[in-house]
RODO-2510 file (C-alpha; in nm, 4 decimals, decimal comma):
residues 383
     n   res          X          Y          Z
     1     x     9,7366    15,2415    20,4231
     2     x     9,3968    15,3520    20,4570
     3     x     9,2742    15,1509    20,1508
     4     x     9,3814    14,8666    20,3348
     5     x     9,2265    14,9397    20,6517
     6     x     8,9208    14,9655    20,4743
     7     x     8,9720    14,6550    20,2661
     8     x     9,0072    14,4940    20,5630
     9     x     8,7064    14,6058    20,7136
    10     x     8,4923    14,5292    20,4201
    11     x     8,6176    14,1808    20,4569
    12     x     8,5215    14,1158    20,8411
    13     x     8,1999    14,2626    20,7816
    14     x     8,0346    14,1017    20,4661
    15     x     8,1012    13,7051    20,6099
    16     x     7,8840    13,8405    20,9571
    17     x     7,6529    13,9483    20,6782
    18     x     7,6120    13,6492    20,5461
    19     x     7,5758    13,4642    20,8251
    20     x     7,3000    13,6548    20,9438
    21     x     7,0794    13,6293    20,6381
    22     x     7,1793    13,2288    20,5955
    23     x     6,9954    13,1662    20,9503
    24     x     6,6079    13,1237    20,9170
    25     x     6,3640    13,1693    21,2414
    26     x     6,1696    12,9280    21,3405
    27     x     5,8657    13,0954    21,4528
    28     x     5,6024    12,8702    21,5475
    29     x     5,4974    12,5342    21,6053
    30     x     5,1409    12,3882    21,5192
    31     x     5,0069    12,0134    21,6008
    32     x     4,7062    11,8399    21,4434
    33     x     4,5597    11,5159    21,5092
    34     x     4,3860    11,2986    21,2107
    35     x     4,2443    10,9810    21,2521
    36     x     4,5857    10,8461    21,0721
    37     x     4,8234    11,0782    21,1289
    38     x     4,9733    11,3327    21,3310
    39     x     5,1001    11,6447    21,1763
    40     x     5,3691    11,8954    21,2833
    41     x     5,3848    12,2246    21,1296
    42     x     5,7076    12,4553    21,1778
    43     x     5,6851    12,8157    21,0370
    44     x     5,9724    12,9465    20,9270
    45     x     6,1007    13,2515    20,8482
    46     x     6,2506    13,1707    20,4774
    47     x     6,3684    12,8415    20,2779
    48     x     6,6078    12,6393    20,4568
    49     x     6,7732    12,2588    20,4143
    50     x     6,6139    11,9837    20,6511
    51     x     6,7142    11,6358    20,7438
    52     x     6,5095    11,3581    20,9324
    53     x     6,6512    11,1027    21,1347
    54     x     6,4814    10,8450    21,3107
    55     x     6,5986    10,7145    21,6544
    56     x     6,5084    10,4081    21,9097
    57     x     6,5514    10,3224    22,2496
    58     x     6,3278    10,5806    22,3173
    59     x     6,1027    10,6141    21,9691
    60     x     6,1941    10,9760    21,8783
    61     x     6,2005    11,2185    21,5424
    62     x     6,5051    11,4110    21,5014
    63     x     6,4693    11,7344    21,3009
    64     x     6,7767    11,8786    21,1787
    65     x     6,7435    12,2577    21,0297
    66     x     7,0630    12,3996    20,8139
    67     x     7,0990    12,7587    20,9430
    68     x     6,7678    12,7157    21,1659
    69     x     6,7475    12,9315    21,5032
    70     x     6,5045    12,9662    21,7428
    71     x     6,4557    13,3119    21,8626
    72     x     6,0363    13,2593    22,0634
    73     x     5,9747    12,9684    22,3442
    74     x     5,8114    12,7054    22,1275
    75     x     5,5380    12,4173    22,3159
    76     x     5,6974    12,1464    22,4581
    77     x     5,4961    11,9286    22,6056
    78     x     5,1917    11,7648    22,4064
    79     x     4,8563    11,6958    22,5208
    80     x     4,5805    11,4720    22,3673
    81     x     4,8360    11,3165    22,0822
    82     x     4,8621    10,9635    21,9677
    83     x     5,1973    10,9469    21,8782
    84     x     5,3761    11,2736    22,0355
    85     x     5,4886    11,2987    22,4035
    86     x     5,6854    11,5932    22,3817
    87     x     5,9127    11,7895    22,2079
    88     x     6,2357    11,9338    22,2926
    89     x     6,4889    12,1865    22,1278
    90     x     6,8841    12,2541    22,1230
    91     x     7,1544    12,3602    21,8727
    92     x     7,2903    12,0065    21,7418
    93     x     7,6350    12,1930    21,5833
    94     x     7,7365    12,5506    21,5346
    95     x     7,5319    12,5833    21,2361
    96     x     7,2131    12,3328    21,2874
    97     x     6,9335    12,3818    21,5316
    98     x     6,8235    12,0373    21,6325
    99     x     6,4273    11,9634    21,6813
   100     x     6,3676    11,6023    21,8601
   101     x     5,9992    11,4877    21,8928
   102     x     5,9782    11,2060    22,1778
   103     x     5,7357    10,9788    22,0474
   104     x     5,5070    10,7386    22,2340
   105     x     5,5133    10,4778    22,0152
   106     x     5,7272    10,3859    21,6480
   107     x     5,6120    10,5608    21,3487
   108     x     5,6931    10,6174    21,0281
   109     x     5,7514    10,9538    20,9104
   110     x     5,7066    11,1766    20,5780
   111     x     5,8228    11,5422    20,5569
   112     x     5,8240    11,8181    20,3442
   113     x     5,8380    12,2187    20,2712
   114     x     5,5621    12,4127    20,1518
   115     x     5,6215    12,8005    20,0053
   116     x     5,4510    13,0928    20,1168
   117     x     5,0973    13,1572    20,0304
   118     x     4,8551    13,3701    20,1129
   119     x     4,7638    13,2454    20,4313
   120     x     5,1294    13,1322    20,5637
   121     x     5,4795    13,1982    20,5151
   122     x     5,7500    12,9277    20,4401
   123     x     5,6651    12,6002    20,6321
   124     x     5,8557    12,2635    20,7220
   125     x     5,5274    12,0116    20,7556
   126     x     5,6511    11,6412    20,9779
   127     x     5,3795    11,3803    20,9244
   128     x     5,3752    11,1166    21,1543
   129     x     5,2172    10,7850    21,1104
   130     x     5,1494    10,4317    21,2544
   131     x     5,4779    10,2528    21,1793
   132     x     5,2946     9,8829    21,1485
   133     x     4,9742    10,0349    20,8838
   134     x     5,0356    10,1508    20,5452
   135     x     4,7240    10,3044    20,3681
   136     x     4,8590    10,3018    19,9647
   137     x     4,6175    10,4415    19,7290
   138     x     4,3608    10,1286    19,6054
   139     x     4,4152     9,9921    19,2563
   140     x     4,1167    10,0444    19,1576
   141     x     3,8036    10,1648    19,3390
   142     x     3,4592     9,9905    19,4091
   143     x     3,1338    10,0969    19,2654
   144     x     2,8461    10,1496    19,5207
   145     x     2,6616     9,8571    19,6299
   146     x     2,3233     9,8523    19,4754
   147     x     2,0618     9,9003    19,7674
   148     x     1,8472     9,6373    19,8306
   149     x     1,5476     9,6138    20,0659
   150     x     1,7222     9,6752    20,3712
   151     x     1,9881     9,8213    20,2755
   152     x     2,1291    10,1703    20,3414
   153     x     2,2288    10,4665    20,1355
   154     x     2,5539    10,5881    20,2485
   155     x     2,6160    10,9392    20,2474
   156     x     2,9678    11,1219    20,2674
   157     x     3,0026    11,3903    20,4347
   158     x     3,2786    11,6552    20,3626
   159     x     3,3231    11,9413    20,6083
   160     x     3,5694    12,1603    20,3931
   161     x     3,9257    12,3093    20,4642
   162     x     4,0358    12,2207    20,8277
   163     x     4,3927    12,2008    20,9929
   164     x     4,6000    12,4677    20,8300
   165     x     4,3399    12,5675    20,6292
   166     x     4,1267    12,7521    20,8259
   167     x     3,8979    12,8622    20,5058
   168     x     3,7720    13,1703    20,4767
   169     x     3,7211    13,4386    20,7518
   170     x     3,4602    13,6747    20,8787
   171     x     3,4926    14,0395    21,0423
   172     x     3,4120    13,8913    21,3599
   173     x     3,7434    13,6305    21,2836
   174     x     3,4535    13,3316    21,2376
   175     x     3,6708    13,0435    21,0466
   176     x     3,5176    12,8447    20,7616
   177     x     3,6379    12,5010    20,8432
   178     x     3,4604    12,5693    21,1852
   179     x     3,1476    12,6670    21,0189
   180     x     3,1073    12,3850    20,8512
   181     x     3,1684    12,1705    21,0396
   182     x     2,9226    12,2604    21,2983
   183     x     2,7351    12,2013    21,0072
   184     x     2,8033    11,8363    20,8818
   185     x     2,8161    11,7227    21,2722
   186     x     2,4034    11,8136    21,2281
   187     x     2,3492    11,6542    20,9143
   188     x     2,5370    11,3577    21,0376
   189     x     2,3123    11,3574    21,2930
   190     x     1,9690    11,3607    21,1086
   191     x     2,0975    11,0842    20,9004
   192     x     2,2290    10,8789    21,1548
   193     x     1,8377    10,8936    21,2889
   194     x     1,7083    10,8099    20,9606
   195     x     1,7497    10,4103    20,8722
   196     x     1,7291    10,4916    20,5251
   197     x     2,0951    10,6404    20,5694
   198     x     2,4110    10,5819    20,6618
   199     x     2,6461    10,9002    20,7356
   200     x     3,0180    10,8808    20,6965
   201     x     3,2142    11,2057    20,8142
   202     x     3,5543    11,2984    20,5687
   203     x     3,6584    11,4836    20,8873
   204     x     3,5664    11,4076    21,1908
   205     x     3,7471    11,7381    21,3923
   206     x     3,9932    12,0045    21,3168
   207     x     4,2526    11,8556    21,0990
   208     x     4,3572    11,9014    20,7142
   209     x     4,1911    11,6193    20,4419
   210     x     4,3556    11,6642    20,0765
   211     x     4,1135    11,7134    19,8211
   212     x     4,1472    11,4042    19,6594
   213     x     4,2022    11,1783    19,9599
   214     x     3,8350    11,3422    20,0593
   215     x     3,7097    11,1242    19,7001
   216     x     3,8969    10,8305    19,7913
   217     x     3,8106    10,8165    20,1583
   218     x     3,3977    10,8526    20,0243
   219     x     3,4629    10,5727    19,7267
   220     x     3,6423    10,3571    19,9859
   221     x     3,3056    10,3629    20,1928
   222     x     3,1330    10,2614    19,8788
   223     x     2,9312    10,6126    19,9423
   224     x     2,5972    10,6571    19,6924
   225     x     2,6071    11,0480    19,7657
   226     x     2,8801    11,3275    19,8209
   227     x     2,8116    11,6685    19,9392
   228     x     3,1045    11,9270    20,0249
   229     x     3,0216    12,2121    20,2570
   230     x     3,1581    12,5351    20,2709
   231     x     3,0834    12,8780    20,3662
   232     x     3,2937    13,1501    20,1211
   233     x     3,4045    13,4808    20,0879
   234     x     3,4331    13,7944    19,8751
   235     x     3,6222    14,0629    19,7994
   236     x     3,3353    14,2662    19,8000
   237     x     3,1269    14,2254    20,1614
   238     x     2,7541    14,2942    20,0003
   239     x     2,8046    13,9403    19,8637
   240     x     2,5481    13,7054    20,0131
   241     x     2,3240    13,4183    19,9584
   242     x     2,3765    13,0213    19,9450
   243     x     2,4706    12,8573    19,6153
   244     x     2,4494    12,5196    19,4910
   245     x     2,7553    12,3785    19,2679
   246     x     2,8165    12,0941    19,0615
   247     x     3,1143    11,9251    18,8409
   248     x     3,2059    12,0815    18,5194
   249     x     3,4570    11,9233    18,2621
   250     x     3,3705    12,2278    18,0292
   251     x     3,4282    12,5006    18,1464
   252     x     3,2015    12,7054    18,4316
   253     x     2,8924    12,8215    18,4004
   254     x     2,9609    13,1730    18,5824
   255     x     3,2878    13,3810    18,6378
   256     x     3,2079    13,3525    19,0256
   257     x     3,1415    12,9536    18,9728
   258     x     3,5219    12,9520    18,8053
   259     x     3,6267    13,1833    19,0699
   260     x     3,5072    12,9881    19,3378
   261     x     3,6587    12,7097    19,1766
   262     x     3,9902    12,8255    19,1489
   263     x     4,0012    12,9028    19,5253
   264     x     3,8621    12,5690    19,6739
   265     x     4,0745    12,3943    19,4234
   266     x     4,3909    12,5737    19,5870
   267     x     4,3034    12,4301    19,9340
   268     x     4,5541    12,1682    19,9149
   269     x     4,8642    12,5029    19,9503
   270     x     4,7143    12,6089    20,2900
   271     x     4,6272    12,2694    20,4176
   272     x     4,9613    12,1331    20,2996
   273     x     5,0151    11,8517    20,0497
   274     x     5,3547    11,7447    19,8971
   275     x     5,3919    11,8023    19,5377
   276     x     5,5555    11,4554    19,5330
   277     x     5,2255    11,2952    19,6601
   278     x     5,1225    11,1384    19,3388
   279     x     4,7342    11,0891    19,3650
   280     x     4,6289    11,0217    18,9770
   281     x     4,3181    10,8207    19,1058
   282     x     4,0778    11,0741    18,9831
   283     x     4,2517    11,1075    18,6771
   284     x     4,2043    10,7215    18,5853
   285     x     3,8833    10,6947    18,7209
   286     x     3,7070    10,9927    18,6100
   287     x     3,7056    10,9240    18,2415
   288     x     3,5411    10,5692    18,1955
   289     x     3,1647    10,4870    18,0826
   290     x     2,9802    10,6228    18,4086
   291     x     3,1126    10,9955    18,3804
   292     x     2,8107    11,1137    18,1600
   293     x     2,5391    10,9381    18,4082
   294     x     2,6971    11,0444    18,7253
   295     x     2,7394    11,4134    18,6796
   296     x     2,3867    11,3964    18,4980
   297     x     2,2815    11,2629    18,8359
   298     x     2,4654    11,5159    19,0381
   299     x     2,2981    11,7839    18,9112
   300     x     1,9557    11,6423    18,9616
   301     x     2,0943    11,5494    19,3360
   302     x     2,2191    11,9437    19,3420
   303     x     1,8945    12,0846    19,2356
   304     x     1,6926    11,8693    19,5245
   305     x     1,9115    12,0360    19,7477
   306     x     1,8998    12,3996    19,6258
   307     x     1,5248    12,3688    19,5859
   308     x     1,5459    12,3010    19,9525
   309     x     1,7807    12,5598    20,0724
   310     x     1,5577    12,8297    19,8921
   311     x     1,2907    12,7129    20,1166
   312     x     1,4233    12,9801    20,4017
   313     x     1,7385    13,0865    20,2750
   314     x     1,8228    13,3927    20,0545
   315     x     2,0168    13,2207    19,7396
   316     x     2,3164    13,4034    19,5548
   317     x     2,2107    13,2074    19,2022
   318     x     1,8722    13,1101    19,0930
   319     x     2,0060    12,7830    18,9642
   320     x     2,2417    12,5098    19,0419
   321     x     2,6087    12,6211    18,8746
   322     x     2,9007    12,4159    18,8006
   323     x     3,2709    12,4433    18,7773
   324     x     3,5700    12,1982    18,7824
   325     x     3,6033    12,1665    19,1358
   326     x     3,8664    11,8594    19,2490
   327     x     3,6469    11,7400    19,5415
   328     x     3,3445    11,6594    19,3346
   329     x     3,5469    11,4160    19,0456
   330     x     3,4496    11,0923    19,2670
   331     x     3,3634    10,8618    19,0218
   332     x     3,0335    10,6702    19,0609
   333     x     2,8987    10,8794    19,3200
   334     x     2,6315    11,1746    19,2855
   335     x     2,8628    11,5131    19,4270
   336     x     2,7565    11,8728    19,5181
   337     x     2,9639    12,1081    19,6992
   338     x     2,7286    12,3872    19,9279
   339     x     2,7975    12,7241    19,9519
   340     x     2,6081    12,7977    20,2532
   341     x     2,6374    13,1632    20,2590
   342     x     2,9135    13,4134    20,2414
   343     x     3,0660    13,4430    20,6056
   344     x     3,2088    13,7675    20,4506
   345     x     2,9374    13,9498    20,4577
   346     x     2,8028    14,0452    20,8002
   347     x     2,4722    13,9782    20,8280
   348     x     2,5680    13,5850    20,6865
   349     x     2,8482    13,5464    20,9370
   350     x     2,5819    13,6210    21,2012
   351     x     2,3801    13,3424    21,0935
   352     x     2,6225    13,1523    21,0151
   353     x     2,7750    13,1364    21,3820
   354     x     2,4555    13,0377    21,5297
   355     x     2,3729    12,7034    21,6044
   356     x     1,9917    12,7026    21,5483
   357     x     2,0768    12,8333    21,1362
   358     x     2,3320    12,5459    21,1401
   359     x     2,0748    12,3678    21,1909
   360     x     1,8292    12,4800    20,9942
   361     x     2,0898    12,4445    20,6848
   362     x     2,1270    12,0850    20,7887
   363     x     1,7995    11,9800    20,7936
   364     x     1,7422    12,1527    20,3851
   365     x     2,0254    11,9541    20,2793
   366     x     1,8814    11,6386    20,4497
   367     x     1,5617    11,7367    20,3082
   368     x     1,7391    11,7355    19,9801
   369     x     1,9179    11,4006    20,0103
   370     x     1,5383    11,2346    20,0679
   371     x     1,3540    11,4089    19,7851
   372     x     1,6338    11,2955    19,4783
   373     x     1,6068    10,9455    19,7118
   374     x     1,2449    10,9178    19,6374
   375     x     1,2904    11,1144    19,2961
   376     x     1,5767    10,8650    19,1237
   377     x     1,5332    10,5462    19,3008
   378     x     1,7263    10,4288    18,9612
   379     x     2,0725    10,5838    19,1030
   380     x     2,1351    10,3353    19,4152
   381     x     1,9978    10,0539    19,2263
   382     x     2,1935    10,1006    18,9189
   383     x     2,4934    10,2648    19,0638
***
């Protein structure tokens, strides 16, 4: 008898064990705005099953989460978005917590998990965009327009990290993708004075670009010159200085150039990019006749600028470096990514926070841009 008192225990207990581990938290909700696209970020407490259903009469995104429960008040209404009014939370069945995002106007909608990493745990990303505009990939992309008397040079400008991906972080809790873009705003600026130039920002404010959408969107503008800015860190704080990079095919040039590498490269897992988003753009156009002359050409553009930069700025490398980074494989256009300092070391997160050495970093690269404009006059002609 007491066997089966304890069976039958055992058995009432385990399925209330169960049940508790099957239900995932949702913890928090995040909401960035892109020029395109809106972006809704759930994090989660583990892996669950999602389903999307779209709704009219009003426009609204259903969000159904197997096992989901909500267990922290979550923002409800939305300021400042294009496309979301407010959102608004219930359990849809015994077993499904039931997300609906009142919309303002149709849209279509993509979605997708991500896995933990180390800057988030598991999160359920909702992308929202105009229902009336597709943006494909192009079938091919444009070379530069030659300049001609008259014409301008167009610049891209590519503030890194953003959205979700906050970049790296100082002592003080300074973010990366703030740094720098502080930083491209003043660039932008001195270019936007010069006539000689035309300035076109990747990212205009705080929202996630993917690494290669950031080529695409600067080939798209038919841009003559790249340059990615960034602001690292180190495991080890005494790191310091500004560095100058370049594309590698072969291999890098230093273990913290293939480091560095490595890390920008994994961006795309903070930021949040579906592994079903096939982008093989670089991959076709990276390989044709102009490869050799444009990364020749980047690393003349690279050392212009880090001949600048060591003007007033302590530099971490004597020499331009390069490594395979993703966000420099635009075809057809002169690329450097900038290292502007470490922002884990101290004294560089200092700077780096204030306005006037913002500026002062701007100007060097602008400085940069002009001398390889006067130096190789060939590459907007030719390119």
């Amino acid at each position: 008898m007491k066997r089966y008192f304890a069976l039958m225990f055992l058995l009432a207990f385990v399925p209330a064990q169960i049940a508790i581990a099957a239900s995932v938290t949702v913890k928090n909700l995040r909401l960035w705005n892109a020029p395109d696209n809106t972006r809704v970020v759930l994090d989660l407490s583990g892996s669950l099953e999602h389903r999307i259903t779209m709704l009219k009469n009003p426009p609204r995104v259903a969000i159904d989460l197997k096992g989901g429960r909500l267990t922290s008040k979550l923002p409800k209404e939305i300021k400042n978005s294009p496309y979301v009014k407010k959102i608004r939370y219930g359990q849809y069945t015994k077993n499904v917590l039931r997300i609906v995002i009142d919309l303002k106007r149709p849209a279509r909608v993509k979605s997708f998990t991500l896995k933990p990493n180390d800057t988030y745990g598991y999160r359920l990303v909702v992308d929202l965009f105009d229902k009336y505009t597709a943006s494909p990939a192009p079938k091919h992309i444009a070379k530069p327009k030659p300049v001609i008397s008259g014409g301008k040079i167009v610049v891209a400008i590519d503030a890194g990290h953003g959205g979700e991906d906050s970049g790296a972080r100082g002592r003080r809790k300074t973010k990366e993708k703030t740094v720098v873009l502080g930083i491209a705003k003043e660039l932008e600026k001195l270019l936007a004075k010069d006539k000689s130039f035309q300035p076109y920002m990747i990212r205009k404010s705080d929202y996630y670009v993917a690494l290669r959408k950031r080529t695409r969107l600067a080939s798209q503008q038919n841009a003559h010159l790249f340059i990615s800015i960034h602001a690292d860190a180190f495991k080890k704080s005494s790191a310091r200085g500004a560095s100058v990079y370049t594309l590698s095919e072969r291999g890098a040039t230093s273990e913290m150039a293939r480091w560095l590498a490595g890390k920008e490269n994994a961006s795309d897992l903070a930021g949040g990019v579906s592994i079903k988003d096939k982008d093989d753009y670089t991959a076709k156009t990276l390989f044709d006749l102009s490869k050799d002359k444009t990364m020749e050409y980047s690393l003349i553009f690279g050392k212009s600028i880090h001949k600048e930069l060591k003007g007033f700025a302590r530099m971490h490398n004597k020499q331009v470096q390069q490594a395979r980074f993703v966000v420099l494989k635009a075809p057809n256009i002169a690329s450097v990514l900038v290292e502007t300092g470490f922002i884990s070391n101290p004294t560089e997160e200092k700077k780096l926070r204030s306005k006037s050495y913002q500026k002062k970093l701007a100007k060097a690269i602008y400085n940069g841009i002009k001398d390889f404009r006067k130096k190789n006059p060939e590459w907007f002609l030719d390119s």
